[in-house]
C-alpha positions as CSV (number, residue, x, y, z in Angstrom):
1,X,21.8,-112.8,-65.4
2,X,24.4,-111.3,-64.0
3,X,25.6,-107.2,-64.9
4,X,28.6,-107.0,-67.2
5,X,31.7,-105.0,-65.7
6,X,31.1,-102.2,-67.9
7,X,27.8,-101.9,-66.6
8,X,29.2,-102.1,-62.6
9,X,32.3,-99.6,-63.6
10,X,29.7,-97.1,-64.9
11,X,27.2,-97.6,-61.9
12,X,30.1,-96.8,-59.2
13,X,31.6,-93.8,-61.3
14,X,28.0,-92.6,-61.1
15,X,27.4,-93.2,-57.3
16,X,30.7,-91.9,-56.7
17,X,29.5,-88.5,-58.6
18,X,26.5,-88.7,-56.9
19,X,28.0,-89.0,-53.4
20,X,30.6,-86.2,-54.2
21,X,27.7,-84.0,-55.3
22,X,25.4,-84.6,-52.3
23,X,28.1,-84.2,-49.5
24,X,28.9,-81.1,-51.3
25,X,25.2,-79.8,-50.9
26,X,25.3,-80.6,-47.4
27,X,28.6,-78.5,-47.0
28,X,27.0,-75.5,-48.7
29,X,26.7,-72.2,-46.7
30,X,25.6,-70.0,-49.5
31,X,22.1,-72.1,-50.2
32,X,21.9,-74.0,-46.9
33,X,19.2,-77.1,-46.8
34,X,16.3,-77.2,-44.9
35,X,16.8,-78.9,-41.5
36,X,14.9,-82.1,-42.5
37,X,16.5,-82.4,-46.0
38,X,20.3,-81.9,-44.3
39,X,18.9,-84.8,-41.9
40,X,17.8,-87.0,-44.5
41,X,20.7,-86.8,-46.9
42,X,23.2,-87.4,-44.1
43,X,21.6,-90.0,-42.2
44,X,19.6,-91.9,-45.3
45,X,21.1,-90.9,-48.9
46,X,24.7,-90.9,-48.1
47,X,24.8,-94.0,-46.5
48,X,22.7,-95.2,-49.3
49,X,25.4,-94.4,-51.7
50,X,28.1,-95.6,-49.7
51,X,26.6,-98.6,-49.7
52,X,25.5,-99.1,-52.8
53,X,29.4,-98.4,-53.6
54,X,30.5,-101.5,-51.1
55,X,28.0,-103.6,-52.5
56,X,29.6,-102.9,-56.1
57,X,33.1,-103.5,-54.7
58,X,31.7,-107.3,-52.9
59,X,29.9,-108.2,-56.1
60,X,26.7,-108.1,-54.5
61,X,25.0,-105.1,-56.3
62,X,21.7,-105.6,-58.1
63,X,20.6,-108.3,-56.0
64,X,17.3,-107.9,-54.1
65,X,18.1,-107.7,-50.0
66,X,15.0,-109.5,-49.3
67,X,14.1,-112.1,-51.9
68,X,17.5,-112.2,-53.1
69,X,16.6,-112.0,-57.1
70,X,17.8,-110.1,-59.2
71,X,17.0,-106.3,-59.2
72,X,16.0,-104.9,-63.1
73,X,18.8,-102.6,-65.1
74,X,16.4,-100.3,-65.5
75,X,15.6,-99.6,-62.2
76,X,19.3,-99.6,-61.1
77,X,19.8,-97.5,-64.1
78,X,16.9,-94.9,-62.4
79,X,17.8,-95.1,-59.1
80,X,21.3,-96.8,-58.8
81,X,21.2,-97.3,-55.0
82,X,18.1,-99.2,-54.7
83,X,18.5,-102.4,-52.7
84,X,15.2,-104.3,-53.5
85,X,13.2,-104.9,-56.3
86,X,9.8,-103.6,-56.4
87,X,7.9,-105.8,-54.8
88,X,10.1,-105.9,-51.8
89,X,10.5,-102.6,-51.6
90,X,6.4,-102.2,-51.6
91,X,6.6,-105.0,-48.6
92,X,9.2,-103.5,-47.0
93,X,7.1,-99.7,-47.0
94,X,4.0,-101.4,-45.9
95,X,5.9,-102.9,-42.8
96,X,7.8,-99.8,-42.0
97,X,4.4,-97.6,-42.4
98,X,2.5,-99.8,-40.4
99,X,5.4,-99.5,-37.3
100,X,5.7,-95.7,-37.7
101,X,1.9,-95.7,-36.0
């Protein structure tokens, strides 16, 4: 099933937000981050959103990196920059945990 336009319109005007927002916390000298929460929001969840964005724009959002199904509304809905359903992403953790040691 594919996502209707409205659906992709209101998912990019949200990442959009969300980017604006994010680079703006990162830009902040009055409530500076932590230096581990600067580095992850500049070198994971920015380009998360970006790409998330792209992936709207080549009509490739919502579909599962790995397995290539489709990922669930409602967990784009929650967390609109996702790029795997669940069970990939589980996969995909266990792999990456298992090479951090």
């Amino acid at each position: 099933m594919a996502f209707s336009q409205e659906f992709l319109a209101d998912r990019r005007r949200h990442l959009a937000a969300k980017l604006e927002v994010t680079i703006e916390a990162t830009e902040r000298e009055e409530l500076p981050l932590l230096p581990a929460a600067l580095r992850y929001k500049e070198d994971e969840h920015i380009p998360q959103i970006i790409s998330a964005i792209k992936r709207i724009d080549l009509g490739t959002y919502g579909t599962c990196f790995d397995c290539e199904n489709e990922i669930p509304k409602e967990r784009l809905l929650y967390h609109p920059h996702v790029e795997r359903c669940v069970p990939c992403q589980k996969i995909f953790e266990a792999k990456e945990k298992k090479s951090s040691f």
